[in-house]
C-alpha positions, 0 to 999 in steps of 0.5 A: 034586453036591458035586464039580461045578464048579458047585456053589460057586455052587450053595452061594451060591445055598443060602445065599443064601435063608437069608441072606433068611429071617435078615434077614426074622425079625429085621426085621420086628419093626422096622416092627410096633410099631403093629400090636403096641402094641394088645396090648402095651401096653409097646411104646407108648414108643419106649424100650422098643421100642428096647430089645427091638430092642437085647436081640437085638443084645447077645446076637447080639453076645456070642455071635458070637466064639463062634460064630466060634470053633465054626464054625473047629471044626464042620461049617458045614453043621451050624451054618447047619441048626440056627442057621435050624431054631431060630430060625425055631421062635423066629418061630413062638413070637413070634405066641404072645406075650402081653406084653412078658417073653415077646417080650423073652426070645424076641428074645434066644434068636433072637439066639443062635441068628441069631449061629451063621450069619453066620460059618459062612456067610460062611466056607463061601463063603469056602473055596468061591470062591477069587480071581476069584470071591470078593467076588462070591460074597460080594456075591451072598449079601449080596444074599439079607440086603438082599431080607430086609429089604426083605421084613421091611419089609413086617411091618406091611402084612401085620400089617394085612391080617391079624395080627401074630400070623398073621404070625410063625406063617407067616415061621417055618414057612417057615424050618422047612422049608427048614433040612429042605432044606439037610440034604439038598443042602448040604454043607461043604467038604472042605477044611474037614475037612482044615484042622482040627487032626488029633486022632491019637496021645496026644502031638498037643496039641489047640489051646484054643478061646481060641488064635484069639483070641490069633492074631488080637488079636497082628496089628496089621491086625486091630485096624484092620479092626474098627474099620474094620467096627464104625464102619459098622456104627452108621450101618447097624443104625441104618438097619435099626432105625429108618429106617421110623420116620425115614422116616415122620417125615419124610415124614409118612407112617403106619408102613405106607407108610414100613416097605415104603418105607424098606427097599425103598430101602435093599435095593434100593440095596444089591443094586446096591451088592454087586453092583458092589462084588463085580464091581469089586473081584475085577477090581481086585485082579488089578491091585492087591492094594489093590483090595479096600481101595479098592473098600470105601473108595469105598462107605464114602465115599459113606454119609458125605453120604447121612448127613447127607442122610437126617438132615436132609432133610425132603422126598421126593427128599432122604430117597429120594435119600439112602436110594438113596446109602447102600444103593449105598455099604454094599453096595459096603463090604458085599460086600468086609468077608470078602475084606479079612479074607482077605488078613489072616487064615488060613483056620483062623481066618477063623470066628472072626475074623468072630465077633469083627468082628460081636461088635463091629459088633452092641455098636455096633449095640445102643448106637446102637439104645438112644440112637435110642430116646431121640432119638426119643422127643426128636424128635432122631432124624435129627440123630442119623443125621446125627451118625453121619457123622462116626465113618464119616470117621474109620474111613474115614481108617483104612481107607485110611492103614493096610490093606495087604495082601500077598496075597488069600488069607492061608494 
């Protein structure tokens, strides 16, 4: 099947179930906090949920440059298996938990785990599809992240409907079996083999595992695309993290209506958004080979109102109208943040240049996480969110004024 020319798309398709069990585990967790306070008692502040939420992303973080750097290295198809293996078995173990250390380590060891997949993924699909295809393809399996998360939404309606425990146990035996699915039908790309450092002869010096990092940090563009990718990236795992909360206070709606609400809006806006995003960006760049730099300064332009908007609005069309914005707008960015990176960053390196933008991306993430916890529990959360525009405006500024690619895929 391997060599069929279908089965780029066959791989994306794989991917893309994986990329919605990733986004479902850690998710869920978000809109879960009532059904979980009754046993836990811990979780009754906003501060120590928002520190549970923030464990996952510091070590997410701190391990993706690594993960970038083993998947640069190892078989992908390995890394993709065994990252969804464990950490589905982490979900599993989380309806076991009985006080809050318990969930606290476990959300760190899923966050190891979670970490060994985006850059081994978005890679594979990378040397997949090459040109005409390559945002789409990209666009598509992001798709797979946001219908995740609007599926992990619903973690506290199906907590109420029977457990919060029930509900860890099931979502983790799915991703169990299916990481026993893609040891059979997914497989990496030969080119991948070809392109690692050849180990024959006793005079062949094998590359240090720290040489990527020292290729990537002397290249002045790609200091430009991470803070271009880490600023949005406040405003987005904000939205992940606390917009069921958001929405609720705003619309003075219980937890349960505003979790399923909230990450529908934001999945399904999204899915748009990658969609065009991908679609406009492979026909733009044949004509422009800043068109893929166009197409995710458009999308990054339009969160900057819906910001504002979702921070400051208080009734039900301005918060939704907001939310739709904002999942259209990150989409678009979304789908274009690997193809951007390819026109600046090789092939042998692309792992690991992604393990270095996501490392930066989650800190952001993590720090909003914990300063969002405290507004919260201030009642200054969506002054918050809206505040979150102005460091969007500068990356924005960036983006435009300094990414100039030469080429649309970096050899």
């Amino acid at each position: 099947m391997k060599n069929n020319s279908k089965y780029p798309w066959v791989v994306v398709g794989l991917l893309w179930v994986v990329a919605l069990l990733n986004y479902m585990d850690r998710q869920m967790l978000s809109t879960m906090q009532e059904a979980m306070k009754v046993d836990i008692v811990e979780l009754n502040k906003a501060e120590a949920f928002g520190a549970l939420m923030a464990v996952f992303l510091w070590i997410y973080g701190l391990m993706s440059p690594v993960a970038g750097m083993i998947a640069d290295r190892l078989n992908r198809k390995w890394l993709v298996v065994g990252s969804l293996f464990v950490w589905s078995a982490v979900t599993y173990l989380m309806g076991y938990a009985d006080n809050f250390n318990e969930l606290y380590a476990l959300r760190a060891l899923m966050g190891i785990s979670e970490a060994l997949y985006i850059p081994s993924a978005l890679s594979l699909i990378a040397d997949w599809h090459q040109g005409k295809s390559r945002s789409l393809a990209i666009g598509v399996h992001m798709t797979g992240l946001y219908v995740g998360q609007a599926i992990g939404g619903f973690g506290a309606t199906i907590a109420a409907m029977f457990s919060w425990h029930s509900t860890f146990h099931w979502f983790g035996i799915i991703g169990v079996v299916y990481s026993l699915v893609l040891m059979l039908v997914l497989h990496e790309n030969p080119s991948h083999a070809k392109a690692a450092p050849k180990q024959e002869g006793a005079n062949v010096q094998k590359p240090s595992l720290l040489s990527g990092l020292s290729v990537l940090f002397s290249t002045w563009a790609f200091w430009i695309i991470l803070f271009y990718f880490a600023a949005p990236s406040l405003p987005g795992w904000a939205t992940k993290n606390w917009l069921p909360t958001l929405f609720a206070e705003s619309l003075n709606i219980p937890m349960s209506e505003a979790g399923p609400i909230s990450t529908i809006t934001i999945a399904v806006s999204s899915f748009i958004g990658v969609l065009v995003g991908g679609t406009m960006s492979d026909r733009w760049v044949q004509k422009n080979i800043r068109g893929r730099v166009y197409t995710g300064a458009i999308g990054l332009g339009m969160t900057i109102p819906a910001l504002v908007l979702l921070g400051l609005g208080h009734n039900f069309v301005a918060v939704i109208g907001a939310g739709l914005l904002f999942g259209v707008g990150y989409g678009i960015f979304d789908a274009n943040n690997m193809p951007i990176l390819c026109q600046f960053v090789s092939a042998k390196h692309r792992g690991t240049a992604y393990g270095v933008m996501n490392m930066t991306g989650v800190f952001a993430g993590a720090a909003v996480t914990s300063l969002l916890g405290k507004w919260t529990d201030g009642g200054s959360l969506g002054e918050g969110f809206a505040l979150l525009s102005l460091v969007v405006v500068i990356a924005l500024a960036l983006q435009i004024y300094f990414l100039r690619p030469k080429t649309d895929n970096m050899e």
